[in-house]
C-alpha positions in Angstrom: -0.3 10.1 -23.4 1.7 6.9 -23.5 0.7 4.3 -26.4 -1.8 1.6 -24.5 -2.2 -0.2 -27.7 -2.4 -4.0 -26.4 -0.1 -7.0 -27.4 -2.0 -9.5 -29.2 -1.3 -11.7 -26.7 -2.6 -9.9 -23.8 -5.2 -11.9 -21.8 -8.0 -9.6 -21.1 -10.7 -11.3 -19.4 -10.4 -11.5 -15.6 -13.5 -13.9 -15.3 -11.8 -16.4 -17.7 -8.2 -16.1 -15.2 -10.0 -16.2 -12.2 -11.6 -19.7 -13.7 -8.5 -21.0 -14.6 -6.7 -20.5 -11.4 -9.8 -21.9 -9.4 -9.6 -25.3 -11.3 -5.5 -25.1 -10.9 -6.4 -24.8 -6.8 -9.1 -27.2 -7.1 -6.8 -29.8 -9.2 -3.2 -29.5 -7.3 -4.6 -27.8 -3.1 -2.7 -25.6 -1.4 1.2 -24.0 -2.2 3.3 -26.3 -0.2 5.8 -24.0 2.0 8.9 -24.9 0.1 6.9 -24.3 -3.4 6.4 -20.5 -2.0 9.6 -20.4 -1.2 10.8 -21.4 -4.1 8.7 -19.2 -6.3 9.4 -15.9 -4.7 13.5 -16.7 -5.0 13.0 -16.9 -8.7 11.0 -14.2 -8.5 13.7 -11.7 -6.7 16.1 -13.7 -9.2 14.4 -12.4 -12.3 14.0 -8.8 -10.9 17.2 -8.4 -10.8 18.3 -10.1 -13.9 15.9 -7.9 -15.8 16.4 -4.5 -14.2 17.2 -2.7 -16.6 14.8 -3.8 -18.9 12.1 -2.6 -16.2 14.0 0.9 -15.9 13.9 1.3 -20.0 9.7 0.3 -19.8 9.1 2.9 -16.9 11.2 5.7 -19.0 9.3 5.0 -22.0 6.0 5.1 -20.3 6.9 8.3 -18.7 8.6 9.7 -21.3 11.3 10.3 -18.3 11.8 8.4 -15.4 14.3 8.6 -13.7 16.3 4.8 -13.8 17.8 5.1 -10.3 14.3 5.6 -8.5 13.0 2.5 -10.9 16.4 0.6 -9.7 15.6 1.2 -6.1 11.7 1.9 -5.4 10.4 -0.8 -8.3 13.3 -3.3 -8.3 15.3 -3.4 -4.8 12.3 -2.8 -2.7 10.3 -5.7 -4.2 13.1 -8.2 -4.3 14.0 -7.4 -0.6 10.6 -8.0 0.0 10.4 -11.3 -1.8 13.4 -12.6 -0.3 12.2 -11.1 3.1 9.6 -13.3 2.9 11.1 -16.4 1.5 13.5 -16.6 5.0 10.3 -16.2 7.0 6.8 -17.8 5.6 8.0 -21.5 7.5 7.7 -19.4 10.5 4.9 -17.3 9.8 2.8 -20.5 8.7 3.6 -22.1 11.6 0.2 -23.1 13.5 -0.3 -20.9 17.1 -1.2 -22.4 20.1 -4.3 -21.2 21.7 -5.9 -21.0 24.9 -8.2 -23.8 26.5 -10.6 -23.2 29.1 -10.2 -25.4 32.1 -14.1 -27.2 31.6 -13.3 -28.4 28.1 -9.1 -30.0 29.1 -7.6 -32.1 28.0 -8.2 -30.4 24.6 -5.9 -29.0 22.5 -6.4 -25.9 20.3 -4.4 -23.6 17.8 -5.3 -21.4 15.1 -3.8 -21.9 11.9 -3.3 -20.0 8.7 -4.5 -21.2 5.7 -4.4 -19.8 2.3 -7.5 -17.6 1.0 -7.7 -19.1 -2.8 -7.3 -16.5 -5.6 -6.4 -13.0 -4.6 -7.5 -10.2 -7.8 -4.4 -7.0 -7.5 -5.4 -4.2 -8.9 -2.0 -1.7 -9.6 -1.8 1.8 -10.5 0.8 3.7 -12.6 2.9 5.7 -10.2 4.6 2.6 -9.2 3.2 -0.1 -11.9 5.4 -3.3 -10.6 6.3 -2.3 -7.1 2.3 -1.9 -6.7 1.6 -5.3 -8.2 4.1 -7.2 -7.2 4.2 -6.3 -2.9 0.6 -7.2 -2.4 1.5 -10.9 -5.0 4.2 -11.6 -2.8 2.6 -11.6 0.3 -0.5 -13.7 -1.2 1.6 -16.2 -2.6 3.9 -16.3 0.7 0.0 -17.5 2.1 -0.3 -19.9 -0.1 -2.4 -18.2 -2.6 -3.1 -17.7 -6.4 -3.0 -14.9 -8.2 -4.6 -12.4 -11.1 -2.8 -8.8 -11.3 -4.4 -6.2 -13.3 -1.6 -3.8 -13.9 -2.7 0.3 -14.6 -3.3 0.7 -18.9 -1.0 4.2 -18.3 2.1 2.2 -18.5 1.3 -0.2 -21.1 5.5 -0.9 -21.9 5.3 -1.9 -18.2 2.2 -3.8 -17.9 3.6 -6.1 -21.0 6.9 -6.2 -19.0 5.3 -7.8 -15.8 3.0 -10.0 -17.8 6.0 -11.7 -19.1 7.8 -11.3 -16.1 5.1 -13.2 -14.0 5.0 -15.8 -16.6 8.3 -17.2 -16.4 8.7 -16.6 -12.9 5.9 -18.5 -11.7 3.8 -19.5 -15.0 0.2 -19.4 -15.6 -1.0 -21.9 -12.6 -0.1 -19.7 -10.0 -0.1 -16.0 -11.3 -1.9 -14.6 -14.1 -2.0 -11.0 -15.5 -5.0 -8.8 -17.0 -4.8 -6.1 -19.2 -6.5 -3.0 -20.6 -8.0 0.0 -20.1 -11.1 1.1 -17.8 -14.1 -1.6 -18.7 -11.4 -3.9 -18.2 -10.7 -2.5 -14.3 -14.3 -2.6 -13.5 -15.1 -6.1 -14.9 -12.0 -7.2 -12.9 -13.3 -5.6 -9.5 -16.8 -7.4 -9.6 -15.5 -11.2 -9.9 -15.9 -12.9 -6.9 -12.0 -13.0 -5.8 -11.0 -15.1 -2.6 -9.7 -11.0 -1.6 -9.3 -8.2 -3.6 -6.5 -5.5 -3.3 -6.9 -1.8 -5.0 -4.1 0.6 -4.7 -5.6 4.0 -6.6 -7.0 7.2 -5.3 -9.8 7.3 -2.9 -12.7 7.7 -5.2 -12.1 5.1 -7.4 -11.5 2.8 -4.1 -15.0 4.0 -3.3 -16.4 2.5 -6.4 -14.3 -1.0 -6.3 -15.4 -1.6 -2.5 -19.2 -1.0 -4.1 -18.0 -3.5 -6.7 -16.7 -6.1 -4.4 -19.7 -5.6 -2.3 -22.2 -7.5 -4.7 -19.8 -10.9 -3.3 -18.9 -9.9 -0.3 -15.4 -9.9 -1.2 -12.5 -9.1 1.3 -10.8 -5.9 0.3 -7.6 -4.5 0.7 -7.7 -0.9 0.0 -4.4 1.3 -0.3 -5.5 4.9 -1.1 -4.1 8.5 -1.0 -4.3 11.2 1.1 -2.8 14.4 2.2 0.2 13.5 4.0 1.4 16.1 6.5 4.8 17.5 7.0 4.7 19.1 10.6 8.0 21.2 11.3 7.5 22.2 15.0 9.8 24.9 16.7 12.6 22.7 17.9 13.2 21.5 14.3 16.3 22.5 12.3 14.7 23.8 9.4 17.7 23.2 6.7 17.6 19.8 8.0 13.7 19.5 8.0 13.5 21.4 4.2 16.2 18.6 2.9 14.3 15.5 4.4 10.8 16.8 3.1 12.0 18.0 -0.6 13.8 14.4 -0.7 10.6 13.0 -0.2 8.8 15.2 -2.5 10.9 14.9 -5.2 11.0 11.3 -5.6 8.9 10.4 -8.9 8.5 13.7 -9.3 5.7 13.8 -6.1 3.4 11.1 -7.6 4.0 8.5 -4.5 1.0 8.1 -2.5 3.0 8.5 1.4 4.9 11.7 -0.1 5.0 14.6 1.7 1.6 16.8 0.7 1.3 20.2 3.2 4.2 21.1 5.2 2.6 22.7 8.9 5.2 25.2 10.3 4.3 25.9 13.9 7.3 28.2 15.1 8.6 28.8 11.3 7.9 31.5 8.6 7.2 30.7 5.2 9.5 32.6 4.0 12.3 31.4 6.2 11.3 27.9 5.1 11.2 28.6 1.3 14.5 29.8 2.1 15.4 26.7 4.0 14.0 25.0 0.7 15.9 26.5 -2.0 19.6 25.7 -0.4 18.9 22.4 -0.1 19.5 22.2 -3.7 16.9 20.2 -4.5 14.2 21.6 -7.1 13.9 19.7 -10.5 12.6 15.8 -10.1 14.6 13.5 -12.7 10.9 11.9 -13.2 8.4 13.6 -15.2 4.5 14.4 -14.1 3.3 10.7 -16.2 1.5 12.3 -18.7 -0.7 15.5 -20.4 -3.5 14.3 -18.1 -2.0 14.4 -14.8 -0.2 17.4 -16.0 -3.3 19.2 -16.7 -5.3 17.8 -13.3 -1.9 19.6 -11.4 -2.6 23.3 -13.6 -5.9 22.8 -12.8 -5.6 22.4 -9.0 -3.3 24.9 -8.5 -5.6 27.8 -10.1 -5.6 30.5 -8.1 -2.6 29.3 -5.9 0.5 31.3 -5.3 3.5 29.6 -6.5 7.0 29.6 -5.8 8.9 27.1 -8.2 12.6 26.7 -6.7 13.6 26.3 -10.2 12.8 27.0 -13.7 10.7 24.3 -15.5 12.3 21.7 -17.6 11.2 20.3 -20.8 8.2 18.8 -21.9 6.0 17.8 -18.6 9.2 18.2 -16.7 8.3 20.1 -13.8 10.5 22.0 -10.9 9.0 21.8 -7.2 7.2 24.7 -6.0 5.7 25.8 -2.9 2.5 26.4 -2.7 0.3 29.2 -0.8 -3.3 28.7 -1.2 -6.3 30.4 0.5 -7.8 28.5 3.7 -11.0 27.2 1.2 -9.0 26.7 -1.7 -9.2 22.9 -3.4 -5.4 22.3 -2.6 -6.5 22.2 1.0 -8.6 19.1 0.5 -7.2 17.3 -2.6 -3.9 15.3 -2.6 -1.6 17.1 -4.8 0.0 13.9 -5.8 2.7 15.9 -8.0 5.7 18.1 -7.3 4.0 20.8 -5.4 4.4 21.3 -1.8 1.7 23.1 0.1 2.9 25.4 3.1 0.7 26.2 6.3 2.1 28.2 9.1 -0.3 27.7 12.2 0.1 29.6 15.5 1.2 26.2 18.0 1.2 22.7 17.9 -2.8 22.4 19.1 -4.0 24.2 15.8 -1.6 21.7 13.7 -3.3 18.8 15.2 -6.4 20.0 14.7 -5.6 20.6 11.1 -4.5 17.1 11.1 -7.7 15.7 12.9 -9.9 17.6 10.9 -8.9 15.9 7.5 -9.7 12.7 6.2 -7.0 10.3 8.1 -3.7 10.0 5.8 -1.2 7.1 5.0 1.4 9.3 6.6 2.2 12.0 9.5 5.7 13.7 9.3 7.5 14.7 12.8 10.0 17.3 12.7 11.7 18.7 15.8 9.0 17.1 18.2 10.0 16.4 21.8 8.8 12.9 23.1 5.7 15.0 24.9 5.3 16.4 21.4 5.3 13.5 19.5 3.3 11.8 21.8 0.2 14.6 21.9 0.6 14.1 17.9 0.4 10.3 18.3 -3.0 10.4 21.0 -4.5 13.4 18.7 -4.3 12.2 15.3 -4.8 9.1 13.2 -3.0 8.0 10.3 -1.4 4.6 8.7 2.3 5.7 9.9 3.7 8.6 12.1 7.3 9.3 11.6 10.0 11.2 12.7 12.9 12.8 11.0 12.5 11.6 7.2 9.6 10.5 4.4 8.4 7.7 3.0 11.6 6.0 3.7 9.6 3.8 6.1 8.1 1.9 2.9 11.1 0.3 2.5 11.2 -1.7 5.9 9.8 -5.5 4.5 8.7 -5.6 8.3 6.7 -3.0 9.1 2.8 -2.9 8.0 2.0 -0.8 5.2 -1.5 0.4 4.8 -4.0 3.6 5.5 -7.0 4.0 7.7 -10.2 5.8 6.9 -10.1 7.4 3.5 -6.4 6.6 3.1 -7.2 2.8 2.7 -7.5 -0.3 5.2 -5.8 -3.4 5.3 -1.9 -4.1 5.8 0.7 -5.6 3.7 4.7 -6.0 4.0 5.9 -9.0 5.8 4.1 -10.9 8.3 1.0 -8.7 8.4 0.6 -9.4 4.4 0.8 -13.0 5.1 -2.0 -12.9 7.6 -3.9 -10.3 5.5 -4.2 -13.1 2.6 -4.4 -15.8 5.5 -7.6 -17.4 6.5 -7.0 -17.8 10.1 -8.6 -21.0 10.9 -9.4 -22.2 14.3 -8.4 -25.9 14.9 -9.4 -28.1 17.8 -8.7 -31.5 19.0 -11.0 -33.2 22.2 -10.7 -35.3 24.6 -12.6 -38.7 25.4 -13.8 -36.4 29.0 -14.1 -32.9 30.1 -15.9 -31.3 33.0 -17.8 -29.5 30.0 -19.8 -32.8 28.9 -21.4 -32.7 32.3 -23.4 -30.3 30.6 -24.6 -32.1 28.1 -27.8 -32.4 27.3 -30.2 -34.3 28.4 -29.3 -32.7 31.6 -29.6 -33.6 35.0 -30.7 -31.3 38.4 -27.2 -31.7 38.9 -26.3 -30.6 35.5 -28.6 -27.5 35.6 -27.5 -26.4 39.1 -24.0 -26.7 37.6 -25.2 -24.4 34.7 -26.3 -21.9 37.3 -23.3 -22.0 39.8 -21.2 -21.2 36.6 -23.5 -18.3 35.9 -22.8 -16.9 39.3 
């Protein structure tokens, strides 16, 4: 297990940040536009000054992690998303005309976002900044303050982004909390402005009872089994390489990874095969520690594997293909780790039924599906995201919403849909000195009353 010793420094009370930030909103209002702007430029800035300092943290908390996936899927995603952002929120704030009813012209009327308050971010380890800092960067795009609690499992990383948040934006518009699990459930019952939990589903379960007690807004991001489905038009080398590209990246702990593959049309065999000329078998990222490694040896009791290479050292482990039993645990947990279950089914009915009759995942996979295909898939299944020809790629685009539905989370961030999702969107009219409406108005005449009823009619 990593060190989670904290640094003296640490702040580790979330009620005591939350206070400060509300007095800091009550003192100095809302982020002007060009202040948000501002801060999430120096934000990208600082990323990429410190890059390498963030891919020496992850590989120490690991004890292997690979630097290019930190470089790219902790570094370039988030400052493309910042500076994504930064060239839109003038825009995106912008106040929307609505709709008046002719009785109540001449008035005018638009809806207009506003910023929620203080927003509590609750990160895991797979992806310790990526996590904290996409959800931040949409709140503060809205306006917002914020409190991130990073995950204690990658405490070189957690220290990292606590400094990190401090010079980019200092302690009146971002705070961080650390330390271990009292810690996490103190942070999830304060009364944020909206709360945002990425984590598996279980423990979501338990911070949506937590945020419950103040009827606090949640954002939930959560797991899932993600399925691969290989249909019979799909070239299966191609469809092996795009799925174990996606598997493989940190080592399989990524919640939108690849988690069954569904061959309809395709042997097992013929797709193991498929699978070990690809080339790809040993992650560069390790499972994260003796814990997860043991939860993954657990799971897979009773399962037959085939690794597509030998194991490396220490908690270094080579993918392998799984076979399991139609009642066996792997069927209903997410793997979350480099092992790839495999379900041939007779046709593309039983696939989506196999799909439809599991909790709804962050991800559907498309491979070789004609546009009839795709589209039964679309109408018979729900899921965050259905894509065709790659994985988890799609996490990347700043403008496409990111988020689950049913056990796999609710909520959307990335983009414009995080800025609404931290938005209040408040409704904003102006009247007249005259509208046919005030004919109505009370007290009323026979003539006002017949009106009434006339309308009714």
């Amino acid at each position: 297990m990593p060190d989670t010793a904290l640094p003296p420094e640490a702040t580790i009370d979330p009620a005591a940040a939350l206070a400060a930030l509300r007095v800091v909103v009550a003192r100095d209002g809302a982020l002007p536009l060009d202040r948000r702007r501002d801060l999430l430029r120096a934000l990208a800035a600082l990323l990429l000054r410190e890059a390498d300092a963030v891919a020496a943290a992850l590989d120490a908390d690991y004890g292997g992690r690979s630097p290019e996936e930190t470089l790219l899927a902790e570094v370039k995603l988030t400052v493309d998303a910042a500076r994504h952002a930064a060239a839109r929120l003038h825009r995106w704030a912008k106040p929307r005309r609505a709709g008046v009813p002719f009785p109540f012209l001449p008035a005018r009327a638009a809806v207009e976002p506003v910023p929620k308050g203080v927003i509590g971010i609750m990160a895991p380890w797979n992806y310790p900044l990526q996590l904290a800092l996409l959800p931040a960067i949409d709140a503060i795009a809205a306006g917002n303050r914020v409190v991130l609690k990073p995950a204690e499992a990658t405490p070189r990383t957690a220290a990292l982004l606590d400094a990190m948040v401090a010079e980019a934006w200092g302690p009146d518009i971002a705070r961080v909390v650390q330390g271990g699990p009292e810690i996490a459930a103190a942070f999830a019952a304060q009364p944020w402005d909206h709360l945002v939990f990425t984590g598996g589903t279980e423990t979501g379960r338990r911070v949506m009872q937590a945020a419950a007690a103040n009827l606090v807004p949640l954002t939930l991001e959560l797991g899932g089994k993600c399925p691969a489905l290989v249909l019979p038009g799909a070239d299966l080398a191609r469809a092996a390489q795009a799925i174990l590209a996606g598997k493989v990246v940190n080592a399989g702990q990524t919640c939108i990874a690849p988690d069954t593959v569904l061959l309809v049309g395709h042997s097992a065999a013929a797709f193991a095969a498929a699978c070990r000329a690809t080339g790809i078998a040993l992650p560069d990222t390790v499972v994260v520690n003796d814990r997860q490694a043991a939860r993954l040896e657990a799971l897979c009791e009773g399962v037959a594997l085939t690794p597509l290479a030998p194991p490396g050292p220490g908690r270094r482990r080579a993918l392998a293909l799984a076979a399991a039993p139609p009642d066996h645990p792997l069927h209903a947990t997410e793997i979350f780790g480099p092992v790839l279950a495999v379900q041939p089914l007779p046709d593309l009915a039983a696939a989506i039924a196999w799909i439809a009759g599991r909790p709804r995942p962050l991800a559907v996979y498309l491979f070789g599906a004609t546009p009839r295909e795709e589209a039964a898939v679309a109408a018979g299944t729900r899921s965050g995201a259905l894509i065709a020809g790659r994985c988890i790629e799609y996490a990347a685009f700043p403008d496409l919403p990111f988020g689950g539905t049913g056990a796999s989370g609710f909520g959307r961030r990335n983009g414009e849909a995080g800025f609404l999702e931290f938005s209040l969107l408040r409704a904003r009219v102006s009247h007249g000195r005259w509208s046919l409406a005030r004919l109505l108005d009370p007290p009323r005449s026979e003539r006002g009353r017949a009106l009434i009823r006339r309308v009714l009619r």
